[in-house]
N, C-alpha and C positions, 0 to 999 in steps of 0.2 A: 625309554625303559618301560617295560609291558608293567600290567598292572600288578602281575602275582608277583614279581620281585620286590614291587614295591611294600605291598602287602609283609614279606615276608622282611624287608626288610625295618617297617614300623615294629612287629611283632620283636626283632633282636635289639632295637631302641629300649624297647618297654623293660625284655630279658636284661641289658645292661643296667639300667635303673635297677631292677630288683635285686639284680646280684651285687650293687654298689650297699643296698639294704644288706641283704645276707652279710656280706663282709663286716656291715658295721655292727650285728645284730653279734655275729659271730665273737667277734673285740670284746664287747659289753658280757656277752656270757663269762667270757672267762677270765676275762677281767671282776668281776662280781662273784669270782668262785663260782657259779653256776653249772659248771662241766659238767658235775654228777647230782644237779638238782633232782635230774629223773636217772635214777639206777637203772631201768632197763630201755629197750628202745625196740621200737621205733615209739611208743604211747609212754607212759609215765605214769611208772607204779599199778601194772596191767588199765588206764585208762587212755584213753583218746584224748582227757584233757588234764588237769591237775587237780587231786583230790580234794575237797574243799569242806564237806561234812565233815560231824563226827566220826559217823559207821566208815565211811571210805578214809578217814586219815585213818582208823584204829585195825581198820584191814590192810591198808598199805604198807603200814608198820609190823603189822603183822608177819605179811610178805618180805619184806625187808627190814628186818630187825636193826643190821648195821646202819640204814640211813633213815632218821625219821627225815619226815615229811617238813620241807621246807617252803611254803606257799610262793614265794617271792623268787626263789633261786629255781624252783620248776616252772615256775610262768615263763620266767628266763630262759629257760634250754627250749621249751614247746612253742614260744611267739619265735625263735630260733629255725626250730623243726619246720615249723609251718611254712615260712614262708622260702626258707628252704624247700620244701616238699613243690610249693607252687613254682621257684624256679624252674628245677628240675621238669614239671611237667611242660610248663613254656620249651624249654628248650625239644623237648619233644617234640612236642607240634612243628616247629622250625624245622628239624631234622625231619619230620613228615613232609613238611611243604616241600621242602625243597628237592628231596626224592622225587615228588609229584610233578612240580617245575623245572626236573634239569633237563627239559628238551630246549628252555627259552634262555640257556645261561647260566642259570642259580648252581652256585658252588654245591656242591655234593660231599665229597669228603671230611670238609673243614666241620660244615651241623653233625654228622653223624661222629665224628671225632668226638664232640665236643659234647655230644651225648653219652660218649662213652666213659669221656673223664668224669660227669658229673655223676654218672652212674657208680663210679670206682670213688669218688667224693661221697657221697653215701655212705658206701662202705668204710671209708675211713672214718666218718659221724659215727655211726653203729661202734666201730672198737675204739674211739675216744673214752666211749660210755664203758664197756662188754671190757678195754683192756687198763682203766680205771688211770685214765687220763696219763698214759706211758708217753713221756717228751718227744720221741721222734713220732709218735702217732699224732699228740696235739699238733707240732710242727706240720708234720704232710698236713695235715686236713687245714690248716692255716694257708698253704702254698697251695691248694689242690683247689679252694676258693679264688684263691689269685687267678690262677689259670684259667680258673672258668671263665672269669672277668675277662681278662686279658685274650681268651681264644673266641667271645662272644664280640668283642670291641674289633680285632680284627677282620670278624667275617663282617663287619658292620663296615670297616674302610673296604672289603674288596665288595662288597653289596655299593658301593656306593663311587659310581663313575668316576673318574675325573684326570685332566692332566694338568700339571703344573709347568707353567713356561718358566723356564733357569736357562738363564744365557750363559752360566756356566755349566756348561755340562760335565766338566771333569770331574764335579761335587757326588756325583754316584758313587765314585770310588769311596766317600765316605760313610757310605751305608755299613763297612762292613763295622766301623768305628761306634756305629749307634747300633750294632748288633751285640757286639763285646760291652756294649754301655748295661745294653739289657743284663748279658751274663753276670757282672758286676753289682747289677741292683739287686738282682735277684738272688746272688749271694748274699748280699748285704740284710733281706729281709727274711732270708732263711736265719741269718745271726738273730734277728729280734725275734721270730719266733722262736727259737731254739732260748732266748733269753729269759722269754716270756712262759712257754711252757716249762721252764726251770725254776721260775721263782725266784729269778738275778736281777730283775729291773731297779730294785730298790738299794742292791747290797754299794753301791758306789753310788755316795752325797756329795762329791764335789767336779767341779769340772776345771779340767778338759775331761783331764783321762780317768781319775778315779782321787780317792784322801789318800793321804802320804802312806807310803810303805806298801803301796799295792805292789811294787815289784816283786817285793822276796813273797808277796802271798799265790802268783803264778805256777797254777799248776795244774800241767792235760793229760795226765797220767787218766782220769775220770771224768775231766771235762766234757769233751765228744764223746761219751763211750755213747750207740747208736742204742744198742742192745742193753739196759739195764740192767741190776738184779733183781730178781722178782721179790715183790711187795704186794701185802693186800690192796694197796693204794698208791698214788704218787701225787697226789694233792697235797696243795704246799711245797713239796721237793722234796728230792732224799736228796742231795748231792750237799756236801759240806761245805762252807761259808769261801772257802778259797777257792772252790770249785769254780763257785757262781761269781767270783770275783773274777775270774779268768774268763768266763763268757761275758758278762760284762766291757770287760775290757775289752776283748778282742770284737764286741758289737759296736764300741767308739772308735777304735781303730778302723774298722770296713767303713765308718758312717767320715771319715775324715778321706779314704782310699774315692767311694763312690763321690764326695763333695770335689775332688778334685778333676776327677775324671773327666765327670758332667759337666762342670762350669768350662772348662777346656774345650771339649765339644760343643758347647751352646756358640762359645765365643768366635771358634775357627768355622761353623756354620755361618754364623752370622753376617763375619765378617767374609768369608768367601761368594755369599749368595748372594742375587740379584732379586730374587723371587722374594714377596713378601709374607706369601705360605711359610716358608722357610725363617726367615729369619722373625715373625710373631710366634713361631712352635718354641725356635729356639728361646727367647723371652720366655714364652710360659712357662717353658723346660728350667728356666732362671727362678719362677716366680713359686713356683710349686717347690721346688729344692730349698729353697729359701725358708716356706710358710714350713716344711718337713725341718731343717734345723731348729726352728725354733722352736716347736711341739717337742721336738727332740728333749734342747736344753730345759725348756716348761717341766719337763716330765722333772727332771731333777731336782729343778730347782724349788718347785711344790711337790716335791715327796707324793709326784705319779697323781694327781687328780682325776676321775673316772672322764670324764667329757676331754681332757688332753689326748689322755691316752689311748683312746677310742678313736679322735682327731688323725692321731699318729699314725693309727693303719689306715684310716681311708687314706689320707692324703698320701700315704706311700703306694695307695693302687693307683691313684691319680697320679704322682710322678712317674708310675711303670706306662700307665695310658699313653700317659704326654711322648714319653720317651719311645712310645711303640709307632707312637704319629709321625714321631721324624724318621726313625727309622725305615718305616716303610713307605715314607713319600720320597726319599732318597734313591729307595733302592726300584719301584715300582712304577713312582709317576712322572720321575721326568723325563 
């Protein structure tokens, strides 16, 4: 392997670590209410950092009369920004090198894709702020983080050689099984964002599925509506208590849909494989789904504590990782 692959491919190591930051920095903002710490964007409250005097909070306020100046919830969104801003630039460079290095191998389309969503991630950050935190905009820019992750961790497995000896070779066929796994997870976390940008994490205190009587409170008349009605704001939620009952609910029903799926897959991996690539992914794939239901239940069962639920989106990137490892050592390396 020449040296600029390698090169580039420590730099998408480093890119994966920070985007694991972003995602969690991501959770914490808005989880902490933070979303609209800074009103305008890409700086906070015309600054580069967050107001901190008297004269700059009594000008910021000025400027933005509907939001004063909250010191702790704009540190939030700009330590956010930033290290955002520096992903983003990493992934540049990558998408540079690799343009520079594709006579020796180095993937080309996969860096400049991948620059292209974080570039379009961006833009979803800006109308988080600019469209005052609207649920299908927080959701995308929640998924649109995923993706980065998940399209940076990829180019990281095809940057990175290798073949796995499987005496079973028939088990390719089951790539297409840990392709449908992804599709399934990834609905499943599109449910907790859509949950979470609603303001429904809290409204069901009991488990499995939700306190008694949540049947007759079901209702999708308004649930999914993608397009809201316009409001000066959406912080906190406009959607009524049965609304959010219904997402809710239907986010324990996918999180029961994907638990079943996965464990099935891990088991008939496991049990058909010879390779021990394969059957330690499938374990981990065990072990990580695992450490996700219990953050899950945690969340309920302590009324959502900040460091749970924070937990709860990393480790659902970390399950999508895990799940992206099987899947493409299935379909790629044997």
């Amino acid at each position: 392997m020449s040296q600029n692959i390698i090169k580039i491919r420590q730099l998408v190591i480093v890119s994966i670590l920070l985007a694991i930051v972003v995602v969690s920095l991501g959770a914490y903002t808005r989880l902490t209410h933070a979303g609209l710490g800074c009103p305008d964007w890409p700086g906070c409250y015309g600054l580069i950092d967050v107001p901190e005097t008297a004269e700059q909070i009594l000008k910021a306020e000025q400027a933005f009369p509907e939001r004063p100046v909250e010191p702790q919830k704009a540190w939030n969104e700009m330590i956010h920004r930033y290290f955002a801003g520096a992903l983003g630039l990493l992934i540049l460079a990558i998408a540079f090198l690799s343009v520079k290095n594709r006579e020796v191998g180095t993937p080309v389309f996969l860096p400049l894709f991948i620059l292209v969503v974080v570039t379009f991630q961006a833009a979803l950050g800006m109308w988080t702020v600019t469209m005052k935190l609207m649920p299908i905009v927080v959701m995308a820019h929640l998924l649109g983080g995923l993706t980065t992750l998940c399209l940076l961790f990829l180019l990281y497995l095809r940057l990175k050689r290798f073949h796995i000896r499987e005496g079973n070779t028939t088990l390719r066929s089951y790539a297409k099984y840990g392709f449908i796994g992804i599709v399934i997870l990834t609905a499943q976390i599109a449910l907790g964002g859509w949950t979470s940008s609603n303001y429904a994490a809290l409204v069901c205190t009991e488990l499995p599925i939700c306190q008694s009587g949540w049947e007759e409170q079901l209702t999708f008349e308004e649930s999914f509506d993608l397009i809201p009605p316009e409001r000066d704001t959406y912080e906190f939620g406009h959607l009524t208590h049965d609304s959010r009952v219904t997402i809710h609910v239907m986010h324990r029903f996918g999180a029961i849909v994907t638990t079943i799926y996965l464990v099935w897959l891990a088991f008939v991996v496991m049990r058909k494989s010879t390779s021990a690539y394969f059957k330690n992914t499938s374990l981990g794939l065990l072990v990580v789904l695992s450490c996700q239901i219990g953050l899950g239940v945690s969340n309920i069962w302590f009324s959502l504590p900040l460091g749970v639920a924070v937990a709860h989106n990393v480790v659902a990137a970390c399950l999508m990782l895990t799940l992206i490892t099987l899947a493409y050592g299935l379909k790629r390396k044997i």
